[in-house]
Chimera marker file (.cmm) of the C-alpha trace (Angstrom):
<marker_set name="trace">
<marker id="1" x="122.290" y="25.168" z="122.683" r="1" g="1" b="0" radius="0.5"/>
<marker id="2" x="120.976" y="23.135" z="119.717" r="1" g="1" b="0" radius="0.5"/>
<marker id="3" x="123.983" y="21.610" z="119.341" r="1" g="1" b="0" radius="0.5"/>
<marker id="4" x="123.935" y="19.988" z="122.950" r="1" g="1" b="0" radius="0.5"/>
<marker id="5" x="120.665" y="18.537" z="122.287" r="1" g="1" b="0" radius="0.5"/>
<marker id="6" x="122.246" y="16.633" z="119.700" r="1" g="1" b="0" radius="0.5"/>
<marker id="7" x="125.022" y="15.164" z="120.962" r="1" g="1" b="0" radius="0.5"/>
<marker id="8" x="122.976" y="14.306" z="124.266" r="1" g="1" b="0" radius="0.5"/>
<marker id="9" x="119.252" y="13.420" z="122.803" r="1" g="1" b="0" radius="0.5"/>
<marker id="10" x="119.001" y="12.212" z="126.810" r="1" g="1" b="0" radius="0.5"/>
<marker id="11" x="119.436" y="15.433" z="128.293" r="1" g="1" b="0" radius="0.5"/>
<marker id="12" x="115.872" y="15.971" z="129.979" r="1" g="1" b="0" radius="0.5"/>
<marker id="13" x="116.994" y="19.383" z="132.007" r="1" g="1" b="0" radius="0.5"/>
<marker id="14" x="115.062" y="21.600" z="129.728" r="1" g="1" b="0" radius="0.5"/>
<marker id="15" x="115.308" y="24.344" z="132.372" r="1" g="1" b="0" radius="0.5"/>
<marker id="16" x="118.676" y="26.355" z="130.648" r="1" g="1" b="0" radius="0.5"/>
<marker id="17" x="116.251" y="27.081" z="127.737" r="1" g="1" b="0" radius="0.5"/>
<marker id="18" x="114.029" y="30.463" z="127.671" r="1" g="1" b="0" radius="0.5"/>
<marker id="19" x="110.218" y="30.081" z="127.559" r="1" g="1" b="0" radius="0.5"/>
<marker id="20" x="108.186" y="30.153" z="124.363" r="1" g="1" b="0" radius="0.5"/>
<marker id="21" x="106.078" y="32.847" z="126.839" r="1" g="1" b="0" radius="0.5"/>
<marker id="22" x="109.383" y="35.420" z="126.186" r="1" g="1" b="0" radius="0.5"/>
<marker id="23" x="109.356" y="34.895" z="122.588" r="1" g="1" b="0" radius="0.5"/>
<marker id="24" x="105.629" y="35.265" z="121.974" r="1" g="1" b="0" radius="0.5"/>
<marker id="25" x="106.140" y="38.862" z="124.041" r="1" g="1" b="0" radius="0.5"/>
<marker id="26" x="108.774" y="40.251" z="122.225" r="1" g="1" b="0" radius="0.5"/>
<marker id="27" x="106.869" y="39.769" z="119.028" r="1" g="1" b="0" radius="0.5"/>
<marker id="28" x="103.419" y="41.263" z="120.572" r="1" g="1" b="0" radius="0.5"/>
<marker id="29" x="105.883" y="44.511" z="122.005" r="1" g="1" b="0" radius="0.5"/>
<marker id="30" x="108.132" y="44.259" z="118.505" r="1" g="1" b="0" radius="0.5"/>
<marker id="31" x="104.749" y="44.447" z="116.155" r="1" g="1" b="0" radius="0.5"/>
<marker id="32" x="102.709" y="46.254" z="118.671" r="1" g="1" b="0" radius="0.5"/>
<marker id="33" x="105.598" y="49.159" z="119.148" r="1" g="1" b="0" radius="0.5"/>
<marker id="34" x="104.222" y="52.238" z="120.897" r="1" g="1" b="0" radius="0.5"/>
<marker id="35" x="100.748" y="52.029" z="120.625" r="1" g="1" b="0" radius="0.5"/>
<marker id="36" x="99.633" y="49.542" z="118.439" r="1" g="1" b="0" radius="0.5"/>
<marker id="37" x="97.050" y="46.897" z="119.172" r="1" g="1" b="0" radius="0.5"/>
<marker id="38" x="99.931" y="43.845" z="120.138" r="1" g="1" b="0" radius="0.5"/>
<marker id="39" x="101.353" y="45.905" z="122.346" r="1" g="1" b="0" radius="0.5"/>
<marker id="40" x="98.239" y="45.732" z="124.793" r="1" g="1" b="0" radius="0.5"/>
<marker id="41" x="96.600" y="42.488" z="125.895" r="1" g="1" b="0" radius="0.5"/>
<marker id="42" x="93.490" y="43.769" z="126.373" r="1" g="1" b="0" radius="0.5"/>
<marker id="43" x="92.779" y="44.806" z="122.626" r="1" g="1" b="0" radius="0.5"/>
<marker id="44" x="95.447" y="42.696" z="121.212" r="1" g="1" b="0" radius="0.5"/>
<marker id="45" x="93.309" y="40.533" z="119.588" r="1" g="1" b="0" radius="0.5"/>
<marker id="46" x="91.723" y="43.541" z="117.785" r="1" g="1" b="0" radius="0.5"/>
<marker id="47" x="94.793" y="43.268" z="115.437" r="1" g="1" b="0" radius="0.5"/>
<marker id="48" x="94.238" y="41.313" z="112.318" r="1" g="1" b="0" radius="0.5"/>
<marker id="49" x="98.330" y="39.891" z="112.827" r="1" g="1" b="0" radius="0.5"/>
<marker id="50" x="97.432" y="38.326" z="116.383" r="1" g="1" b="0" radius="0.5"/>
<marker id="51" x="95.786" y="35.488" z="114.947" r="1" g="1" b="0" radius="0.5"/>
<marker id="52" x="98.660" y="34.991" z="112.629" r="1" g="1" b="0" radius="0.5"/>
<marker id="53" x="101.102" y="35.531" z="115.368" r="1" g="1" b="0" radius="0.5"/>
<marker id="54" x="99.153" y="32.510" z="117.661" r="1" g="1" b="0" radius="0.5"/>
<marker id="55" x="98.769" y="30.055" z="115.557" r="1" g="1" b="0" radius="0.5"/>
<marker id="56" x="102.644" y="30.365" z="114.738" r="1" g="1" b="0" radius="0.5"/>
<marker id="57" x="103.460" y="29.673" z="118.495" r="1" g="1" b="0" radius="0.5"/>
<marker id="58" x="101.037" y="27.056" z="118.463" r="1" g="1" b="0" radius="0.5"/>
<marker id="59" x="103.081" y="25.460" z="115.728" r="1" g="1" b="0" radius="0.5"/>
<marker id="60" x="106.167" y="25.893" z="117.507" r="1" g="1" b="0" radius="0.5"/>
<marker id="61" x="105.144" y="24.131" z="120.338" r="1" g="1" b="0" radius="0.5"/>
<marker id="62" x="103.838" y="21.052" z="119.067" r="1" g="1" b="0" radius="0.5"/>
<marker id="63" x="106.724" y="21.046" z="117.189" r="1" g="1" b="0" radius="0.5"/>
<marker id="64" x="108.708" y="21.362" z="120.325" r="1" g="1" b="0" radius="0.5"/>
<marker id="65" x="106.872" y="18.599" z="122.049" r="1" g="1" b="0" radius="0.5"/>
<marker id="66" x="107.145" y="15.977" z="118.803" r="1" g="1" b="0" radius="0.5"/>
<marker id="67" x="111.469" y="16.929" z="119.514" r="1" g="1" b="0" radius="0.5"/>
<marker id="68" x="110.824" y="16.327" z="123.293" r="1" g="1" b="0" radius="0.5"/>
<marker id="69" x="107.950" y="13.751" z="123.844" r="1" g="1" b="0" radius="0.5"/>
<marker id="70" x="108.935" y="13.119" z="127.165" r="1" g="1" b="0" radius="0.5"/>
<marker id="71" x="109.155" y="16.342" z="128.601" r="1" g="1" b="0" radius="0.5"/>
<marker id="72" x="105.501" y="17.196" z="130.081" r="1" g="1" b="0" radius="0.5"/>
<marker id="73" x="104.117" y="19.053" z="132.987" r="1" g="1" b="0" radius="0.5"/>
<marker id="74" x="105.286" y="18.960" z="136.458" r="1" g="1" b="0" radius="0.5"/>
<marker id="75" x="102.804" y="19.091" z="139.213" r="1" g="1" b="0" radius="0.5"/>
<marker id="76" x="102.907" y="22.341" z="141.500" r="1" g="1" b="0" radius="0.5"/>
<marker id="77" x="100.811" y="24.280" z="143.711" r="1" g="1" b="0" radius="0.5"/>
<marker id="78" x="103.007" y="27.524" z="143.411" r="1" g="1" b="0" radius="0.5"/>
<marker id="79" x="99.877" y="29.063" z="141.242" r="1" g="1" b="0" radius="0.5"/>
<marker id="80" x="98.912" y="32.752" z="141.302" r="1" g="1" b="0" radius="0.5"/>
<marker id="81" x="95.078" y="31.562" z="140.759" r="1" g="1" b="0" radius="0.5"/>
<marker id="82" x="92.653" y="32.533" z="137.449" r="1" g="1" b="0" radius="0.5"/>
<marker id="83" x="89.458" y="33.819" z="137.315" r="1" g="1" b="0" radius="0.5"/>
<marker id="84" x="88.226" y="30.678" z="138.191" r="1" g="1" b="0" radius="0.5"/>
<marker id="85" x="90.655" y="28.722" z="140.684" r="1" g="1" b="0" radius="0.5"/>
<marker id="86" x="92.147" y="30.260" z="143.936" r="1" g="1" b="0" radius="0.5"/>
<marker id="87" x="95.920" y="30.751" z="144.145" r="1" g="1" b="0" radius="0.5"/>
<marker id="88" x="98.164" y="27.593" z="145.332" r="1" g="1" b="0" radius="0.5"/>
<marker id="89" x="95.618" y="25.171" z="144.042" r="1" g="1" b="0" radius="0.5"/>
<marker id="90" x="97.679" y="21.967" z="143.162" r="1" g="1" b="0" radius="0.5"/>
<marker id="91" x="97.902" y="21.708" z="139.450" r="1" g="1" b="0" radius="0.5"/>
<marker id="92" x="99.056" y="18.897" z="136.875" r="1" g="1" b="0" radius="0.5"/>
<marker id="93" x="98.194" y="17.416" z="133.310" r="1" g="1" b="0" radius="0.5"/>
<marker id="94" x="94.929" y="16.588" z="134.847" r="1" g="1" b="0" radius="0.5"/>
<marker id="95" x="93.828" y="20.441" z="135.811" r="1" g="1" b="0" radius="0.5"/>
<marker id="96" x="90.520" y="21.520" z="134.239" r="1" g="1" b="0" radius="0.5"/>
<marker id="97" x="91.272" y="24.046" z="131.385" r="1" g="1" b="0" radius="0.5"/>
<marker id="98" x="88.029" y="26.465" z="131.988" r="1" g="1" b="0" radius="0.5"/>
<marker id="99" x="86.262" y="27.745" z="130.467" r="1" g="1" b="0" radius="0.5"/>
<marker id="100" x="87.458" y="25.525" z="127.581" r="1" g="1" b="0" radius="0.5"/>
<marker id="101" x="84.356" y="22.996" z="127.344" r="1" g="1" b="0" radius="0.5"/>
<marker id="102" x="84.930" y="19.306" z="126.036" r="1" g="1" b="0" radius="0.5"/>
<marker id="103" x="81.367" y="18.930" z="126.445" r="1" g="1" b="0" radius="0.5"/>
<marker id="104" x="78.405" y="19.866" z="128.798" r="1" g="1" b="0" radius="0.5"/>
<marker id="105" x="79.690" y="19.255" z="131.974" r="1" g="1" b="0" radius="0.5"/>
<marker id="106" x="84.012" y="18.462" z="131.273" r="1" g="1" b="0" radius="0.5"/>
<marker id="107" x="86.382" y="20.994" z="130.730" r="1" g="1" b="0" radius="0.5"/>
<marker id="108" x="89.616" y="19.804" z="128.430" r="1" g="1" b="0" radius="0.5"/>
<marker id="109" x="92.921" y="19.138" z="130.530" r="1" g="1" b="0" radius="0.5"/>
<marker id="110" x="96.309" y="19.544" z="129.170" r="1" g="1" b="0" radius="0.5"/>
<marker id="111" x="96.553" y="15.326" z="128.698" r="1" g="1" b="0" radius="0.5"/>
<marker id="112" x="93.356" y="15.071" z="126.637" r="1" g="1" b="0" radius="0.5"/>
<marker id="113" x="95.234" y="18.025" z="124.436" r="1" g="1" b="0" radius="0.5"/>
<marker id="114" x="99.132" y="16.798" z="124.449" r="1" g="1" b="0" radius="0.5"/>
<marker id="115" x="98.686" y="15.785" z="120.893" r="1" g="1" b="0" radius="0.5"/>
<marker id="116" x="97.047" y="18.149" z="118.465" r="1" g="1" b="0" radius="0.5"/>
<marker id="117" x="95.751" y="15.996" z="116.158" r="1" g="1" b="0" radius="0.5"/>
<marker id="118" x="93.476" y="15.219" z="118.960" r="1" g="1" b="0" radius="0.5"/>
<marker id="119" x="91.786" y="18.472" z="118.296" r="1" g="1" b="0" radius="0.5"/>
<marker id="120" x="91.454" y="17.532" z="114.520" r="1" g="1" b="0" radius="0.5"/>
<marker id="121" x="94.397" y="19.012" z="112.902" r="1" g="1" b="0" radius="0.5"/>
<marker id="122" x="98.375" y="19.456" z="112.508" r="1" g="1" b="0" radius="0.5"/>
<marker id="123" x="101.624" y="20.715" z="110.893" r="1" g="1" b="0" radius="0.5"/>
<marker id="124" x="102.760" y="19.963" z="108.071" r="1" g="1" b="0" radius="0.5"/>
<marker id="125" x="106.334" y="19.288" z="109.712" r="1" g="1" b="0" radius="0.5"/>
<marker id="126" x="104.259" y="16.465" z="111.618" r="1" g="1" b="0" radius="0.5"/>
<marker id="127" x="102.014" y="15.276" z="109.285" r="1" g="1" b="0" radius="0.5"/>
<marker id="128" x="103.968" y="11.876" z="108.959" r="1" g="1" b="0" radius="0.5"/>
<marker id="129" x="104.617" y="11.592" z="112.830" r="1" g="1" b="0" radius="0.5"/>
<marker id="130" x="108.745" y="12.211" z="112.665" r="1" g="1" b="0" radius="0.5"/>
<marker id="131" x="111.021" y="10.982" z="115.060" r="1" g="1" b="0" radius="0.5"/>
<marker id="132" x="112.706" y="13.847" z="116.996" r="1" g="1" b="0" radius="0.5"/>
<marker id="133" x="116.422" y="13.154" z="115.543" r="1" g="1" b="0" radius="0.5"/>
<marker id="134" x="114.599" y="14.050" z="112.261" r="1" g="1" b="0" radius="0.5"/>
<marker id="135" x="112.906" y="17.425" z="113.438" r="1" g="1" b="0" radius="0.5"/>
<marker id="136" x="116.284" y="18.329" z="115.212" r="1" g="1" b="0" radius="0.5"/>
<marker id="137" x="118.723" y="18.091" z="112.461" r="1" g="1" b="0" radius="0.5"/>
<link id1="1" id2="2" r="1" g="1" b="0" radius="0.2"/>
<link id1="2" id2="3" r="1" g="1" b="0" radius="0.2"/>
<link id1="3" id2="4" r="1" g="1" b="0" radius="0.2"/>
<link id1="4" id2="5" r="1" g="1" b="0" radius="0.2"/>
<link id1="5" id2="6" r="1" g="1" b="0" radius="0.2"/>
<link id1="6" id2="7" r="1" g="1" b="0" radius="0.2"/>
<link id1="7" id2="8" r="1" g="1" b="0" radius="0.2"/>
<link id1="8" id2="9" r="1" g="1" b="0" radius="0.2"/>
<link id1="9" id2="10" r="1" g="1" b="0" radius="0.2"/>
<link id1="10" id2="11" r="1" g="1" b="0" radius="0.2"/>
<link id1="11" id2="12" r="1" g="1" b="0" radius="0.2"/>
<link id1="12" id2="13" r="1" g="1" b="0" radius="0.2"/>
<link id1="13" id2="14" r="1" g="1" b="0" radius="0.2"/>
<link id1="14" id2="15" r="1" g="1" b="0" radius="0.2"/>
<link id1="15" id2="16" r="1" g="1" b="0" radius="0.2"/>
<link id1="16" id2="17" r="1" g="1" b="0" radius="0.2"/>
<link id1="17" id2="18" r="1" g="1" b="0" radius="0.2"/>
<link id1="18" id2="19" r="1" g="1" b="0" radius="0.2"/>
<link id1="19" id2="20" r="1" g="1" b="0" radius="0.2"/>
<link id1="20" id2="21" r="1" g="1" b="0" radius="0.2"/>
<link id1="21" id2="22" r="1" g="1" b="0" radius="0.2"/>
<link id1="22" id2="23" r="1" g="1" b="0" radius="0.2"/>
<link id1="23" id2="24" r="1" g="1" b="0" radius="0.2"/>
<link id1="24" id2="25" r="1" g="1" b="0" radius="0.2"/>
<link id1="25" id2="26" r="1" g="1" b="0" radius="0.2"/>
<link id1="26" id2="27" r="1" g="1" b="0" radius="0.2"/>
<link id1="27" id2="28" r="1" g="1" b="0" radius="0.2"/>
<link id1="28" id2="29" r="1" g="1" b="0" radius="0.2"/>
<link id1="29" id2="30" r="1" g="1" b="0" radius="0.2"/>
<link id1="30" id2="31" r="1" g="1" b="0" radius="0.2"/>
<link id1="31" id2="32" r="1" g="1" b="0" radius="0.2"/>
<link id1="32" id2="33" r="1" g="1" b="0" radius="0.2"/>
<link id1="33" id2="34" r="1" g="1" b="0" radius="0.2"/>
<link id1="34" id2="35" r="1" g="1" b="0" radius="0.2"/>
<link id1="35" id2="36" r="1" g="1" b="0" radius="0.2"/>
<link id1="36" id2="37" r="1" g="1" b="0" radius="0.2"/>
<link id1="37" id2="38" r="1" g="1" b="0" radius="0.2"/>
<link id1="38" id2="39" r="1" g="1" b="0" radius="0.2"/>
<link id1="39" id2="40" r="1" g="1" b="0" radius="0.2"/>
<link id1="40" id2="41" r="1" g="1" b="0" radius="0.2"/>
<link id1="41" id2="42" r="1" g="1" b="0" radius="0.2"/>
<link id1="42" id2="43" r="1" g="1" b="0" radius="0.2"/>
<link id1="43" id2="44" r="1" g="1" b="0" radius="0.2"/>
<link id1="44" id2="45" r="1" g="1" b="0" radius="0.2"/>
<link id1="45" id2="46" r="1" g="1" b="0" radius="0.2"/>
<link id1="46" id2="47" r="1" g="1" b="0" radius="0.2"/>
<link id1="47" id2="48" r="1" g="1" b="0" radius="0.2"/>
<link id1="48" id2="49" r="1" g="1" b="0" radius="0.2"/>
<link id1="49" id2="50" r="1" g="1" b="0" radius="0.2"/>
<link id1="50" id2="51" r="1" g="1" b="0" radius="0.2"/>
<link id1="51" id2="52" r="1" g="1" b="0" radius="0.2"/>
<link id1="52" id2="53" r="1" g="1" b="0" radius="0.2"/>
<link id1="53" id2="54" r="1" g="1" b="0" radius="0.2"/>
<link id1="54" id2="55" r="1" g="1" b="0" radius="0.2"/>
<link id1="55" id2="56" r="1" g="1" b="0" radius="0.2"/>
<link id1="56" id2="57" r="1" g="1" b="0" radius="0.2"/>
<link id1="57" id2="58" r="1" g="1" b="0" radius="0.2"/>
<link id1="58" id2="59" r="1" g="1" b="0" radius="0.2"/>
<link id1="59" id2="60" r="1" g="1" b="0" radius="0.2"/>
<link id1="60" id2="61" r="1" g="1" b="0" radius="0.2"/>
<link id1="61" id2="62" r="1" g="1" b="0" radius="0.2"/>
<link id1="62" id2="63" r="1" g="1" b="0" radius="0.2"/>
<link id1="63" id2="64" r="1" g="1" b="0" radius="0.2"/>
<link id1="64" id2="65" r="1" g="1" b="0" radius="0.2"/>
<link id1="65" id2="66" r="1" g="1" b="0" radius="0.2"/>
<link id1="66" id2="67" r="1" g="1" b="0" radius="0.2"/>
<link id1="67" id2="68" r="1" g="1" b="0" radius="0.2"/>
<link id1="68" id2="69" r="1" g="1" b="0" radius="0.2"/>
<link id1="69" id2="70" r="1" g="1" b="0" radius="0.2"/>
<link id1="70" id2="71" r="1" g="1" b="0" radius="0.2"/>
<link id1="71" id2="72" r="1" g="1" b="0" radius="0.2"/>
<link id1="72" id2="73" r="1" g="1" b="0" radius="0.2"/>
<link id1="73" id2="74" r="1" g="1" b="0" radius="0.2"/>
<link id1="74" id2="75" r="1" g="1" b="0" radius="0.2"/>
<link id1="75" id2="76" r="1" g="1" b="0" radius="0.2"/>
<link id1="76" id2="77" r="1" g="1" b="0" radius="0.2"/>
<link id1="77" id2="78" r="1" g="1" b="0" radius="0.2"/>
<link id1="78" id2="79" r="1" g="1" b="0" radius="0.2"/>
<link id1="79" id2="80" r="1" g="1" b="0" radius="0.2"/>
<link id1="80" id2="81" r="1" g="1" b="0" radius="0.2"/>
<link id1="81" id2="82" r="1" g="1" b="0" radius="0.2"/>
<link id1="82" id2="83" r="1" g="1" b="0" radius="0.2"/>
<link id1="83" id2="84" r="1" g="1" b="0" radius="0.2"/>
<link id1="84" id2="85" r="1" g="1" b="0" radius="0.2"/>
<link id1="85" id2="86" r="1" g="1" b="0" radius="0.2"/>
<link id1="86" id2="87" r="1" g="1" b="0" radius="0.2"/>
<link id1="87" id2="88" r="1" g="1" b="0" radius="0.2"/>
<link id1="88" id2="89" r="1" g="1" b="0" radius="0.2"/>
<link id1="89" id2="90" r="1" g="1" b="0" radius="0.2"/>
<link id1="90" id2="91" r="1" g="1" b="0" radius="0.2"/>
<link id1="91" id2="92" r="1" g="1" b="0" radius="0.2"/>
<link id1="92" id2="93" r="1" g="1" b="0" radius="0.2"/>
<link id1="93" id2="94" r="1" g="1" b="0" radius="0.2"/>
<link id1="94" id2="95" r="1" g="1" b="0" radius="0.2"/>
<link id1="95" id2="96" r="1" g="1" b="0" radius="0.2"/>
<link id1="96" id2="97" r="1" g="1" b="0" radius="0.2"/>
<link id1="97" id2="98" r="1" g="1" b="0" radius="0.2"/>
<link id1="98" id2="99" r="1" g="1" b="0" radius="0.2"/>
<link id1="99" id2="100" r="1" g="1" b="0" radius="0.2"/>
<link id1="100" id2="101" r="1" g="1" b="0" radius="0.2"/>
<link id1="101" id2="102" r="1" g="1" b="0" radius="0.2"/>
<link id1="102" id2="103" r="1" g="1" b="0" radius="0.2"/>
<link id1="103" id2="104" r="1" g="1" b="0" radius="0.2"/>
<link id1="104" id2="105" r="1" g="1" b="0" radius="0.2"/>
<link id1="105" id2="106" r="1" g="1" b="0" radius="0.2"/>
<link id1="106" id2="107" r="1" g="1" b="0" radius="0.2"/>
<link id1="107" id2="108" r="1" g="1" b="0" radius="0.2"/>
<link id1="108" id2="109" r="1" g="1" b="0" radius="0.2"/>
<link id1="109" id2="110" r="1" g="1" b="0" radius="0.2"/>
<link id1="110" id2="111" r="1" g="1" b="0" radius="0.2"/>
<link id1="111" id2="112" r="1" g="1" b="0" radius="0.2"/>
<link id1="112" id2="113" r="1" g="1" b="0" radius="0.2"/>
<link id1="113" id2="114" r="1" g="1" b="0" radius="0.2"/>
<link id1="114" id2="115" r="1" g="1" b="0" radius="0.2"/>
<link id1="115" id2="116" r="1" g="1" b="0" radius="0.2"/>
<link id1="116" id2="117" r="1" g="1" b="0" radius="0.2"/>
<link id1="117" id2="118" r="1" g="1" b="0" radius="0.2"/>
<link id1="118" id2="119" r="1" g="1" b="0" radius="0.2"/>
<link id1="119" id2="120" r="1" g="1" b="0" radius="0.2"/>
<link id1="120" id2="121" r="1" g="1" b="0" radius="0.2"/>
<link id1="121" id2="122" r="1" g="1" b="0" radius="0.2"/>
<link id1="122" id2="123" r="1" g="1" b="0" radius="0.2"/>
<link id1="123" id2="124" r="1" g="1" b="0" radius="0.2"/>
<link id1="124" id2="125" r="1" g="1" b="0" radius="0.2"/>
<link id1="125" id2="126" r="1" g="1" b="0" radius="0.2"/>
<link id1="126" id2="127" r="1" g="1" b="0" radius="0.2"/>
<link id1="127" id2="128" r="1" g="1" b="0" radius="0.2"/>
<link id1="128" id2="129" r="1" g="1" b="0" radius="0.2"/>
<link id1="129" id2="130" r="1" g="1" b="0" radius="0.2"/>
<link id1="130" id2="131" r="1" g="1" b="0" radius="0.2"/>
<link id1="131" id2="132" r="1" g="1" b="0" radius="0.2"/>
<link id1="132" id2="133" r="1" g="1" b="0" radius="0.2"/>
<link id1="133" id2="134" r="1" g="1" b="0" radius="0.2"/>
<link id1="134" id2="135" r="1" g="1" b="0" radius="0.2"/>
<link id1="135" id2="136" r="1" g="1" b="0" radius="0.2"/>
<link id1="136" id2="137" r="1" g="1" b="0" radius="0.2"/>
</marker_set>
């Protein structure tokens, strides 16, 4: 609840809230329908709208993290594995991000990427760096 956030800015237990994962399906499956490009990972990107559709969750996450800077990854090894680690591998902020290269021989982690700008651009809701009471209300 929004509202809850509010009144308790403190409240770290983020785990009552629904992944930005669910809504980022429901609008591949709503704009995909039955048969469409969205509706299928594999070709998804075929579809001139995914692009659109990304960089709109992109935007809602980093505005998500300027509302909840302190809220960050949490080590685990309960990991189903990728094409190129093996299942329970222990994984945290510093994890390699293959095949996304930094340069020759790094890959970029999620802590050389927590801030966008990092990459070389942002929002224009976080152009001026807010402070999350201003984002939230």
């Amino acid at each position: 609840n929004h509202g809850d956030l509010e009144t308790n800015p403190s409240d770290e237990n983020y785990g009552h809230f629904s992944s930005i994962e669910v809504v980022h399906d429901a609008l591949h499956d709503a704009i995909g329908g039955a048969g469409g490009h969205m509706s299928y990972p594999d070709i998804a990107g075929f579809d001139p709208i995914f692009y659109l559709h990304h960089s709109n969750v992109d935007r809602l996450i980093a505005i998500w993290q300027a509302c909840h800077p302190n809220a960050w990854i949490i080590g685990n090894n309960y990991t189903e594995g990728t094409f190129t680690d093996e299942a329970n591998k222990p994984i945290d902020e510093n994890t390699e991000l293959t095949p996304f290269r930094k340069s020759e021989d790094t890959y970029w982690t999620s802590k050389d990427v927590r801030d966008i700008k990092t990459l070389g651009y942002t929002y224009p809701e976080l152009e001026t760096t807010p402070k999350p009471s201003d984002l939230l209300s």
